[in-house]
C-alpha positions in Angstrom: -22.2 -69.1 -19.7 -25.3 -68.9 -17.7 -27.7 -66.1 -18.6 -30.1 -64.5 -16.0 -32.6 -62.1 -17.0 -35.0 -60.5 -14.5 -37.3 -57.8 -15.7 -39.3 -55.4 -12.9 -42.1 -53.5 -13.6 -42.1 -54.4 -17.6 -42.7 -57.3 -19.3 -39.3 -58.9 -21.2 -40.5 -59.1 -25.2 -38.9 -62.2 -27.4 -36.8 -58.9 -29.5 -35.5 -57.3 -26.3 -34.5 -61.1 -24.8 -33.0 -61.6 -28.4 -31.3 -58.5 -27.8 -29.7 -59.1 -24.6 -29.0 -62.4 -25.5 -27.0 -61.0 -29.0 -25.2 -58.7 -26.9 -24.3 -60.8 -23.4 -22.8 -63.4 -26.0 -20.2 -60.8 -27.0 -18.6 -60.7 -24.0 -17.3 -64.3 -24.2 -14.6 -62.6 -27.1 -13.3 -60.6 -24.2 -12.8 -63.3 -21.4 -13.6 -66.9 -21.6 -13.7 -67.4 -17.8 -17.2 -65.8 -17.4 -19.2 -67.9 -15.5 -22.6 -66.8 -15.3 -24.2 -63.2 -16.1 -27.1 -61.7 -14.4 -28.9 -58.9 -16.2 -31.9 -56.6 -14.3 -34.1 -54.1 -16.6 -36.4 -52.0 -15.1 -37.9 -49.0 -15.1 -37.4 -46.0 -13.0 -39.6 -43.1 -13.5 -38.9 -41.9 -17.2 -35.9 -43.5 -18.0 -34.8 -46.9 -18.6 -32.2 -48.7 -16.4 -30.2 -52.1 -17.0 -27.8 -53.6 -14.5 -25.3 -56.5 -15.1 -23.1 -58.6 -13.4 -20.8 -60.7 -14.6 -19.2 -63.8 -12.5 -15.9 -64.4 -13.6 -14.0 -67.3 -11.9 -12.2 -65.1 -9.0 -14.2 -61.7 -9.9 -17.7 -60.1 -9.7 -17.5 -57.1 -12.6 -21.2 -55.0 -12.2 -22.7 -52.0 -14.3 -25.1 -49.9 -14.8 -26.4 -48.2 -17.9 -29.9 -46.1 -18.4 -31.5 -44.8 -21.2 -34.4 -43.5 -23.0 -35.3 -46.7 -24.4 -34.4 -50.4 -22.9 -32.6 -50.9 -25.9 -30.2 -47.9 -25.7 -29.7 -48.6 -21.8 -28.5 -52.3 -22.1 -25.3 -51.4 -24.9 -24.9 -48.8 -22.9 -24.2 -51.4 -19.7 -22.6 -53.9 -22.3 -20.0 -51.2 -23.3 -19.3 -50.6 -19.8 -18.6 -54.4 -19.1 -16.7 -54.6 -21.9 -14.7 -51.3 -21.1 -14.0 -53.4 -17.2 -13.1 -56.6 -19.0 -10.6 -55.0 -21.2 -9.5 -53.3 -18.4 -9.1 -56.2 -16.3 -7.4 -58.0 -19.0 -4.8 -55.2 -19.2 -3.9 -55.3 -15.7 -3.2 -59.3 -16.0 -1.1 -58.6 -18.8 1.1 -56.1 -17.1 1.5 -58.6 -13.8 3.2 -60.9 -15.9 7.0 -61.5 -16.0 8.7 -59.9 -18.7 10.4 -62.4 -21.0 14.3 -61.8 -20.3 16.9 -63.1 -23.5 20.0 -63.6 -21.5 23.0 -61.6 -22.1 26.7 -63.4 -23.0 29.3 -62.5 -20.8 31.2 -59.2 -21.5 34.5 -60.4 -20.2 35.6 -63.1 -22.5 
């Protein structure tokens, strides 16, 4: 998995790259189609903002999670990729055909 991070108006430290790096890895538990992961800090104002998206192979999942600190906002935006990955995984899992035992014939 490819690992994209962009910082605007801050500079990226090694502990908050190490951070982001910890936490993107995570995501690979949840879905091992994930192609490439783009993650945007910045600052807006006050509060701190992270924005994600995640390529999967026929899907583009994308959060957004804020903050008062960089490191608050980005698990906030991992838990909500998570949350959208377990979601996604769900609805696969329910599209699939049931697994049908055949029945013996009542009559004989």
């Amino acid at each position: 998995m490819n690992l994209t991070l962009t910082g605007r108006h801050l500079d990226i430290t090694p502990y908050l790259k190490a951070h982001v790096d910890e936490k993107v890895k995570k995501l690979d538990r949840f879905n091992s189609h994930i192609i490439k992961t783009e993650i945007v800090l910045l600052k807006e104002g006050a509060k701190d903002v992270a924005e994600a998206k995640v390529h999967l192979s026929h899907r583009v999942l994308t959060a957004t999670g804020q903050g008062k600190d960089m490191y608050i906002a980005v698990n906030d935006v991992i838990d909500k990729v998570v949350a959208q990955l377990l979601r996604q995984q769900g609805k696969f899992h329910d599209r699939r055909r049931p697994n049908h035992t055949p029945t013996p014939p009542s009559g004989i």
